[in-house]
C-alpha positions in Angstrom: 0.0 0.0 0.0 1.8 3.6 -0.9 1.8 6.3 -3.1 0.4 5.5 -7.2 3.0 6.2 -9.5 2.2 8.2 -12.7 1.9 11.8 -11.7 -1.4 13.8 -12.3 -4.5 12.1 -14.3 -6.6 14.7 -15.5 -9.6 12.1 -15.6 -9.7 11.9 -12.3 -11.7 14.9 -11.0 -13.6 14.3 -8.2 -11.8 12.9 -5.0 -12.7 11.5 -1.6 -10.0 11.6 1.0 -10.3 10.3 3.9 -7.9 10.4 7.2 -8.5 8.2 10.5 -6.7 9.2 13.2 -6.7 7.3 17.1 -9.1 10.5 18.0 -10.6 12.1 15.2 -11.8 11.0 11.6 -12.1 13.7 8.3 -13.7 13.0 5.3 -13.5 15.5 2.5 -14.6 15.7 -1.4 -12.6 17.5 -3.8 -14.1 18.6 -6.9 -13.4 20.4 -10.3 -15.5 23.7 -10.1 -15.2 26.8 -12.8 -11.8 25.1 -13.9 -10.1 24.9 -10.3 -10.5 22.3 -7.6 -11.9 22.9 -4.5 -11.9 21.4 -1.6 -16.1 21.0 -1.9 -16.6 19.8 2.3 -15.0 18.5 4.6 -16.5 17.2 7.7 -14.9 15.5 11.1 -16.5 12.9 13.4 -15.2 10.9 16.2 -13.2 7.9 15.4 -14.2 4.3 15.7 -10.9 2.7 15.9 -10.7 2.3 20.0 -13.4 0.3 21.8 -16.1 -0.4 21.8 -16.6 0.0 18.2 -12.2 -1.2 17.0 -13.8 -0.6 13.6 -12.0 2.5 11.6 -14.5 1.7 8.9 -17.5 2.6 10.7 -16.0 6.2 11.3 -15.7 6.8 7.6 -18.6 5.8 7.3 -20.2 7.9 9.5 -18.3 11.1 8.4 -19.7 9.9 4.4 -23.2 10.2 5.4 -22.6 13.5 7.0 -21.2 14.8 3.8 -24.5 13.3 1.8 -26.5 15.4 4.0 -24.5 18.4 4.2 -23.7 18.9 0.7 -26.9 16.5 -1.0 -24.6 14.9 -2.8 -25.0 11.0 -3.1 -21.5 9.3 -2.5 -22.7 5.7 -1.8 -25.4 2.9 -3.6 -28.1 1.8 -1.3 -25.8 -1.3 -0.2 -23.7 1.1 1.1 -21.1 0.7 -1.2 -18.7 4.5 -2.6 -20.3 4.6 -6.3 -17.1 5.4 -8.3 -16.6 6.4 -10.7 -18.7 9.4 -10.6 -22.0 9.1 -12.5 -23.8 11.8 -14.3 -25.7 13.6 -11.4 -23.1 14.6 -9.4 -23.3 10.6 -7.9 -20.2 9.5 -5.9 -16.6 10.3 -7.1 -14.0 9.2 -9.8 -11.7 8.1 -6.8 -11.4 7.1 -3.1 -8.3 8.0 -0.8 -7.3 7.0 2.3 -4.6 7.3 5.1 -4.3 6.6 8.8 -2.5 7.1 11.6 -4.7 5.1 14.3 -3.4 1.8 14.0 -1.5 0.6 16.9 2.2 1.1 16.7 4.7 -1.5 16.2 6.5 -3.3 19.6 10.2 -3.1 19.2 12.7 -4.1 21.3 16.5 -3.5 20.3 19.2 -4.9 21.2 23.0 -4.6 20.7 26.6 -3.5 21.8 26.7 0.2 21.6 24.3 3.3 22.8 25.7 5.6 21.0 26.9 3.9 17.6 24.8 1.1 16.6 21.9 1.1 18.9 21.7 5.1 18.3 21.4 4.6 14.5 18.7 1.6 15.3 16.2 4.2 17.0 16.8 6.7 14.3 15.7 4.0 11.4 13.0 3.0 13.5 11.6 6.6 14.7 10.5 7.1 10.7 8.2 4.5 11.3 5.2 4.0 13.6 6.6 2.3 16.5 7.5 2.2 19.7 11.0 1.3 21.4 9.5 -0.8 24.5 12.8 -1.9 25.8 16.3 -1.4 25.0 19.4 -4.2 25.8 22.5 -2.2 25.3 25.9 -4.7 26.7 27.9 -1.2 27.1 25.9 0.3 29.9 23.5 -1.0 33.0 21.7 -3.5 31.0 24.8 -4.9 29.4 25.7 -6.2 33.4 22.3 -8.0 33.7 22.0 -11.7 33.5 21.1 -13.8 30.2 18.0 -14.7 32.3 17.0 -11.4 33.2 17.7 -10.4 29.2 15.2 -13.3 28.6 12.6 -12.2 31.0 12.8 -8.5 29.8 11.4 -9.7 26.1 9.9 -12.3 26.9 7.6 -9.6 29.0 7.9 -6.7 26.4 5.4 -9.2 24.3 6.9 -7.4 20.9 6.5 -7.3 17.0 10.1 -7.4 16.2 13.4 -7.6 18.0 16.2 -5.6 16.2 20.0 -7.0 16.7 22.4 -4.6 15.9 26.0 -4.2 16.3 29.9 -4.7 15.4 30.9 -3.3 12.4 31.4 -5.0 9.6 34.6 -7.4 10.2 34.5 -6.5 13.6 33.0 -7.7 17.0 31.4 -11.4 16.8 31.7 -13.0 20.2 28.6 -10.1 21.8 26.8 -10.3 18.7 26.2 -14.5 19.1 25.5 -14.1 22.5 22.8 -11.2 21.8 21.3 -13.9 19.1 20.8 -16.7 22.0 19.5 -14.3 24.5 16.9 -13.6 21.3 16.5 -17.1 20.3 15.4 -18.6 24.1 13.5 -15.9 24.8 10.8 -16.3 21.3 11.2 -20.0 22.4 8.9 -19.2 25.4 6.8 -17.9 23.8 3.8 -19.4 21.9 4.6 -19.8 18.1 1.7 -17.5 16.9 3.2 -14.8 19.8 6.8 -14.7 18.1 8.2 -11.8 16.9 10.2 -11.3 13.7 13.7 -11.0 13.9 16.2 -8.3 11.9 19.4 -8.8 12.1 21.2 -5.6 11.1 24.5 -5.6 12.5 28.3 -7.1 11.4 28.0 -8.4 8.1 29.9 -11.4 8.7 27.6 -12.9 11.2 24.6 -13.3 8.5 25.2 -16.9 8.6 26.2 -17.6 12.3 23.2 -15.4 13.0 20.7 -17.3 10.8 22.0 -20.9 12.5 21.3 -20.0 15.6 17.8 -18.8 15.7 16.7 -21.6 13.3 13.1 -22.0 13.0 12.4 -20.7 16.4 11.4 -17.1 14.9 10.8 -15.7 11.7 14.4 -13.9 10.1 15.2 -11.2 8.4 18.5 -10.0 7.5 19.4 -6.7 6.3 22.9 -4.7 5.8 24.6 -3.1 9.0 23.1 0.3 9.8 26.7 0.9 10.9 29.0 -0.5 9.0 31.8 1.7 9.8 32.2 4.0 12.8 32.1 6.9 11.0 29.7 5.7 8.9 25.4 5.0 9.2 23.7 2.7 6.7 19.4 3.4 7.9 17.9 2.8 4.7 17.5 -1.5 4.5 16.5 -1.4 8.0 13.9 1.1 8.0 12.5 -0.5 4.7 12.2 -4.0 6.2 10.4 -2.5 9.7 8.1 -0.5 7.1 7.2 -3.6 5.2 6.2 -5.3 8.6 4.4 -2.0 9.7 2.6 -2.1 6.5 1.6 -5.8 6.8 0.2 -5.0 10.1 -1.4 -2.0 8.5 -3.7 -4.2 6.3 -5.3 -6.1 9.1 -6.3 -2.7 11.1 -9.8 -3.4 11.9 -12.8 -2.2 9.3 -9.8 -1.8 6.7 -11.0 -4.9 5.0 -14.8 -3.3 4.6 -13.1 -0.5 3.1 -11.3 -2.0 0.5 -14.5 -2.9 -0.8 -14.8 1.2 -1.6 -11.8 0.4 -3.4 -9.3 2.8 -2.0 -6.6 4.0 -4.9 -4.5 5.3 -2.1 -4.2 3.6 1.0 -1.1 5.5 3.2 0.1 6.9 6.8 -0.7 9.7 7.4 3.2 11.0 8.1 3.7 9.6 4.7 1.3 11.7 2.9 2.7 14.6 5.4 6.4 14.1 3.8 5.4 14.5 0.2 3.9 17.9 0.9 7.4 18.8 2.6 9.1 17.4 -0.2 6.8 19.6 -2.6 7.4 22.8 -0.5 11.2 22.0 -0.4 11.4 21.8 -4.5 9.2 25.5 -4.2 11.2 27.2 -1.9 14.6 25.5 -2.8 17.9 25.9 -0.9 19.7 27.0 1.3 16.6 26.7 3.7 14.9 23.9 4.8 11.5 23.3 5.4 9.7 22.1 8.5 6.3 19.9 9.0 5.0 19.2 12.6 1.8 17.4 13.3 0.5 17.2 16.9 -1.8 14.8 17.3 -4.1 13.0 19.9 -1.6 9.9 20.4 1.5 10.8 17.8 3.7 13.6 17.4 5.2 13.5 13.7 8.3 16.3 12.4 9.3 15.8 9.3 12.3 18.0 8.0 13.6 18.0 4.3 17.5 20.0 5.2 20.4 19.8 2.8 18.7 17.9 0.3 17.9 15.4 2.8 14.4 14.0 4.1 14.1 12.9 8.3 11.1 12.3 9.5 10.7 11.1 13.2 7.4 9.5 14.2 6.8 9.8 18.2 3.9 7.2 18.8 4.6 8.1 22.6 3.9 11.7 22.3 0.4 13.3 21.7 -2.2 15.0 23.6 -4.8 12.7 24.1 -4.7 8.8 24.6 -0.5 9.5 24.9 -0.8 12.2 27.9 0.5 9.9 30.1 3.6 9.4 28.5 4.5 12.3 27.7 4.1 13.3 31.5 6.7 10.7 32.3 9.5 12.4 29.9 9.0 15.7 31.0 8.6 17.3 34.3 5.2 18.7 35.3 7.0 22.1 36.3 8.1 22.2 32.6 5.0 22.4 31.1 3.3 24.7 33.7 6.2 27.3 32.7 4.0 28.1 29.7 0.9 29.1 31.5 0.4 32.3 33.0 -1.6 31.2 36.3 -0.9 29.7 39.6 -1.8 26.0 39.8 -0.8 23.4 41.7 1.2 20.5 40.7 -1.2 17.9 41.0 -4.1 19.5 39.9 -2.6 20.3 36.3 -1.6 16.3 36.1 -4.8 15.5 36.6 -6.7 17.6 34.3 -3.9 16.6 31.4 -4.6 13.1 32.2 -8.5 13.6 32.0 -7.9 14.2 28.5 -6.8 10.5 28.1 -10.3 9.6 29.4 -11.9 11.7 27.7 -10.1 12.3 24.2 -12.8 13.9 22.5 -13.6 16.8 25.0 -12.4 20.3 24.2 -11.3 22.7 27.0 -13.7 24.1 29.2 -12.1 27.1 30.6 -9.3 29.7 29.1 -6.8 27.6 32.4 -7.5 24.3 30.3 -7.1 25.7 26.8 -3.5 27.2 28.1 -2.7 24.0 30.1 -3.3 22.2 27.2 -1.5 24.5 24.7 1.5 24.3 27.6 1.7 19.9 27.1 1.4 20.5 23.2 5.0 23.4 23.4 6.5 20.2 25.2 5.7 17.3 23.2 6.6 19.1 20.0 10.1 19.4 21.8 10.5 16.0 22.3 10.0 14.8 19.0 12.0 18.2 17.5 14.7 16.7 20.3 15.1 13.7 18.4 15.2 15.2 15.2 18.0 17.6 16.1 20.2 15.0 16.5 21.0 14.3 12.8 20.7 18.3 11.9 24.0 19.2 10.8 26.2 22.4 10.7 26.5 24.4 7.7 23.8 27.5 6.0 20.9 25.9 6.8 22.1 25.1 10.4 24.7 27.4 11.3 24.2 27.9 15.0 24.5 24.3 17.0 22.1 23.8 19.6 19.4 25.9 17.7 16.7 25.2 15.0 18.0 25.5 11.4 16.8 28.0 8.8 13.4 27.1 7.6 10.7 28.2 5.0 8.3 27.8 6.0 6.8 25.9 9.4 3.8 23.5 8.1 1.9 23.4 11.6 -0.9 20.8 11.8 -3.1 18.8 14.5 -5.7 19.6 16.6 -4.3 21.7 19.1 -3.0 24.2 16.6 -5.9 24.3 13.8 -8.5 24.3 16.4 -7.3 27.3 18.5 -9.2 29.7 19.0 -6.9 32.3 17.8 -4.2 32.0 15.3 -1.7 34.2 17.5 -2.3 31.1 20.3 -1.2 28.6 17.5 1.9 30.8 16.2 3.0 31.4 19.9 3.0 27.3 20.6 5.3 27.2 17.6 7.3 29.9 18.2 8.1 28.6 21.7 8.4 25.0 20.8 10.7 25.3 17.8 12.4 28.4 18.6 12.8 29.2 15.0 16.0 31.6 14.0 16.3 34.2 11.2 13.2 34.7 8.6 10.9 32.3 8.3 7.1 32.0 7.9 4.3 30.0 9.8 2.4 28.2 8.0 -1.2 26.5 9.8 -2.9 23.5 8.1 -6.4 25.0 9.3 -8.7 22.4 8.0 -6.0 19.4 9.0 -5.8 19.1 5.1 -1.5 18.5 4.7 -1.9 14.6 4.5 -4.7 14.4 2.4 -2.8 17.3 -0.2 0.1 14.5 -0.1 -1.9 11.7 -0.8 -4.1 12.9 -3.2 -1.1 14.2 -5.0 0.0 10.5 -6.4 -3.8 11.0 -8.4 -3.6 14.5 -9.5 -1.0 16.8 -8.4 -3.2 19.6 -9.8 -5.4 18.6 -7.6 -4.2 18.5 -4.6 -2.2 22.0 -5.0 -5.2 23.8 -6.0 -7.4 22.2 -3.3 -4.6 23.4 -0.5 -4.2 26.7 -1.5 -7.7 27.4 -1.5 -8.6 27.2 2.0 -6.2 24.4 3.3 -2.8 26.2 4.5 -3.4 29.4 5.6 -0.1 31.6 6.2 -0.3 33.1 10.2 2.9 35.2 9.2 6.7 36.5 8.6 8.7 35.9 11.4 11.8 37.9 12.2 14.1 35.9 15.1 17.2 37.5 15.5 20.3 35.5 17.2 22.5 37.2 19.8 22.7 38.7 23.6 21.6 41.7 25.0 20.5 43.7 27.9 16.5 43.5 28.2 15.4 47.0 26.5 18.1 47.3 24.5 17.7 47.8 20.8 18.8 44.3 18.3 16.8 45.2 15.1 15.4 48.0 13.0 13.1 47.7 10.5 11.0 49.8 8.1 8.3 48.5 5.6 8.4 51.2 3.0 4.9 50.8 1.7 3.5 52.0 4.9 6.3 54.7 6.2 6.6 52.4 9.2 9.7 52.4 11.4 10.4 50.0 14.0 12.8 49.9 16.6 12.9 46.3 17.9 14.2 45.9 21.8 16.2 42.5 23.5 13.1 40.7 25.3 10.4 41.4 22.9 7.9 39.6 21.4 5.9 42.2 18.9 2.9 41.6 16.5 2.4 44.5 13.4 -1.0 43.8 11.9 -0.6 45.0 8.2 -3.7 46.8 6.5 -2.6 45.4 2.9 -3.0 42.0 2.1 -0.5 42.3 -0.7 3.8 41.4 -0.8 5.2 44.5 1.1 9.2 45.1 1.3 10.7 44.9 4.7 13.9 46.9 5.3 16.1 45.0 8.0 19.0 46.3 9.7 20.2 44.4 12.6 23.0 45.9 15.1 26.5 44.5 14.5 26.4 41.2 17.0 22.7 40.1 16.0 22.2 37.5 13.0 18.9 37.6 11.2 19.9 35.1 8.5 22.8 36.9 6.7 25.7 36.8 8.9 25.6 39.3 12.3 25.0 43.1 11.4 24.0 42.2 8.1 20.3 43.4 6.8 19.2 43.4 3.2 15.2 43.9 2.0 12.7 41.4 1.7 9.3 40.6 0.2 6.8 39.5 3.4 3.5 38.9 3.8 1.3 39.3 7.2 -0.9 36.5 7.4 -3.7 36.5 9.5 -1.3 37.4 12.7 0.8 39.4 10.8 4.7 40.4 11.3 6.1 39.0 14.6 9.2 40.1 15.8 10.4 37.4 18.1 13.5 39.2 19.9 13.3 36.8 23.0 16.0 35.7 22.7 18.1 32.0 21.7 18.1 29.6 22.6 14.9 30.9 24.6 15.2 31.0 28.3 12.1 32.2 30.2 12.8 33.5 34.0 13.5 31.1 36.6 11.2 32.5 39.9 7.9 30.9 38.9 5.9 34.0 39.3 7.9 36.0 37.2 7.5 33.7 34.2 3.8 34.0 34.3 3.7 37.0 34.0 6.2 36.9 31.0 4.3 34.3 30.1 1.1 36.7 29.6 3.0 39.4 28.1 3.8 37.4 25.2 0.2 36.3 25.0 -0.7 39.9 24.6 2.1 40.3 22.7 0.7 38.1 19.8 -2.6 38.8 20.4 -3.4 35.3 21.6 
């Protein structure tokens, strides 16, 4: 199941899409209308995938019939089957697509010699995938000094999909890697045939065969080249492929997926996957030296995906979301963490338990403007986690020339609930702006209608399509952003600026965050001059003119600082914290 090859097919004109997600399902028709497509309706409804339906079908569905009765068009026969292609009428459409991200992550447990070599290049490969790392056997730190028996009790409880072995480069350590494989091989022997896990071997070349004899028939083996051959050197590709071909085999037995292939589904993708091809299409757009940037917050996964120096990355966090994944998020990062983005007193325990309420009650929005903010606070922090783990492989040259700090991107691609669903769009610029610190120029870009993955998977059908479609409603521009790098004194002044269209001049201080709401909807050029130690892109003290555009925030000047530090005494940060919500009109 994946993209269709072949580029855009002007036949196909009318398009469901479809996206089930572990909390929400959209359902959307695009149609040719006075020679553009449009993005006709779009509905949402709450997904069936959990108990007690565990039926994503029934969801679509659902969200189907709404559209009949919304827009009176007939999609489906009266046995309830998608009537494609579309019939003279306005009856059904000429093609059905579909992508998910609610189907339960894969169960991985690595093993292998080194944390930071081969076991670090592991959980890379596999954090492009949707899966989850449930234990780790490393033999170079505390686990490497536990018994073979208590190696064999930790997997044999972790209950996993696949075991990854990894380790010694090619030619090089054999002795760790053969014990690793027995560890491996007793522990699927305890469990019941139909329970075993597949096996990748993906460590020193030379052990293929060694490997291969001793786990026999007790597991199913697959062997794939050394994601670290060398020391110096990282090999991901063969290993992600084969977990992604296991993923996708579980993929087709997600529950209702088999009704569905009845509708006959020309698409059938993840919803990150979808999500990278519109990066990848921005990235040919805008073009070096700048990257661009997709982040997707959603009720269980977190998803960045990052095309930098001609390169793609995508890390998928299935532990990291705002809903059914609360919980584990509030075990990687301290409650006092998230509580510094909210501009109120609250205790402790209190905030835990109305952020874990939301794992009860997924679907519920936030009651009060404390919720809403508390919620917006867990969302700043799980987008850090995943952008964390993406940081890691961000390298240092143009596009990244400060370490420690975001790249250079155009633009941000923001989508999930949490950000299209605010209430205002300074609340979802601010979340980003926090979260991802962005440095230099860049702009913010929302996915207001949670439209990105179905623009990427509709793309494979008719790239026409799917770009008109978005740009008519789908990703909605919040605004410029101007983050200059350096240190000052609070008050002091970084930047100044001048947008000659409107006579405006702007003196921009250290501290500030600053929102200009611009009357013309239209390109307008920005003069920047930064003082001598502050870098807006060009090298420090270096300004030049640029085209901008508002948005519907308009031109923040984020002079906070970076890496962005807010104050230490609790009660001083909230109040920070409420300035900059004034400050961007949120």
């Amino acid at each position: 199941m994946g993209r269709l090859e072949g580029g855009m097919d002007q036949r196909v004109e009318s398009i469901l899409v479809a996206d089930c997600g572990s909390t929400i399902t959209k359902a959307a028709v695009i149609d040719l209308a006075e020679g553009q497509y449009r993005l006709l309706t779009q509905v949402e409804v709450a997904s069936t995938v959990e108990a007690p339906w565990e039926d994503m079908s029934q969801g679509i569905e659902q969200a189907v019939a709404q559209i009949e009765r919304v827009s009176g068009r007939i999609l489906c026969d009266d046995q309830g089957l998608l009537i494609t292609p579309e019939r003279a009428g306005g009856q059904g459409v000429d093609a059905f697509v579909l992508t998910t991200s609610a189907m339960p992550p894969l169960r991985v447990v690595l093993t292998g010699l080194v944390q930071d070599l081969s076991l670090a290049s592991a959980r890379r490969a596999i954090r492009s995938i949707y899966a989850d790392i449930v234990e780790v056997i490393a033999l170079d730190d505390a686990t490497g000094r536990r018994s073979d028996e208590d190696r064999v009790r930790i997997i044999h409880q972790a209950r996993p999909d696949v075991i990854c072995i990894v380790g010694g480069t090619d030619g090089g350590a054999t002795t760790p890697v053969s014990d690793l494989a027995r560890v491996v091989t007793l522990a699927c022997s305890l469990l019941e045939k139909e329970e075993r896990p597949v096996v990748i071997f993906a460590g020193n070349a030379d052990m293929r065969l060694q490997v291969a004899q001793i786990i026999g028939e007790e597991a199913p083996l697959k062997v794939v080249d050394n994601v670290r051959p060398k020391l110096d050197l990282e090999n991901l590709s063969p290993l992600r492929e084969e977990i992604a071909a296991i993923h996708r085999e579980k993929m087709s037995k997600l529950p209702g997926l088999m009704a569905l292939n009845a509708w006959n589904p020309q698409v059938v993708m993840t919803t990150a996957q979808a999500q990278s091809y519109v990066i990848e299409y921005l990235s040919r757009k805008y073009g070096p030296p700048k990257g661009v940037l997709g982040v997707d917050i959603g009720g269980t996964t977190t998803v960045v995906t990052v095309r930098l120096d001609g390169l793609s990355q995508q890390i998928i966090r299935t532990d990291v979301g705002m809903s059914y994944s609360v919980a584990q998020v509030l075990n990687q990062v301290p409650i006092d963490d998230i509580l510094r983005w909210v501009p109120f007193p609250i205790e402790e325990n209190e905030a835990c338990n109305l952020l874990l309420n939301k794992s009860l009650y997924p679907t519920t929005l936030p009651a009060t403007r404390e919720t809403l903010l508390l919620e917006q606070a867990l969302a700043r922090e799980a987008l850090r986690l995943a952008l964390a783990e993406a940081g890691e492989a961000w390298s240092s040259d143009r596009a990244s020339p400060y370490r420690y700090l975001s790249p250079m991107i155009e633009p941000i691609v923001a989508s999930g609930g949490v950000l299209s669903c605010a209430p205002r769009p300074g609340q979802a610029a601010l979340i980003l702006l926090d979260a991802i610190q962005p440095i230099g120029v860049t702009t913010l870009v929302l996915d207001s209608r949670m439209f990105m993955a179905a623009m990427g998977a509709i793309a494979g059908l008719n790239a026409l399509a799917a770009v008109q479609a978005a740009s008519l409603g789908g990703l909605v521009s919040l605004g410029t952003v101007l983050a200059p790098v350096g240190q000052a004194r609070e008050g002091e002044i970084v930047l100044r600026l001048k947008v000659e269209e409107l006579n405006l001049d702007i003196e921009v201080l250290y501290g500030s965050l600053e929102v200009y709401h611009l009357p013309s909807p239209k390109p307008l050029t920005l003069q920047v001059k930064p003082q001598r130690n502050f870098d807006v892109g060009w090298g420090p003290g270096r300004g030049r003119k640029i085209q901008f555009s508002g948005g519907s925030v308009g031109l923040i000047v984020d002079a906070r600082g970076r890496p962005l530090i807010p104050p230490s005494d609790r009660a001083q940060r909230q109040i920070k914290m409420q300035e900059w919500l004034w400050g961007i009109g949120a």
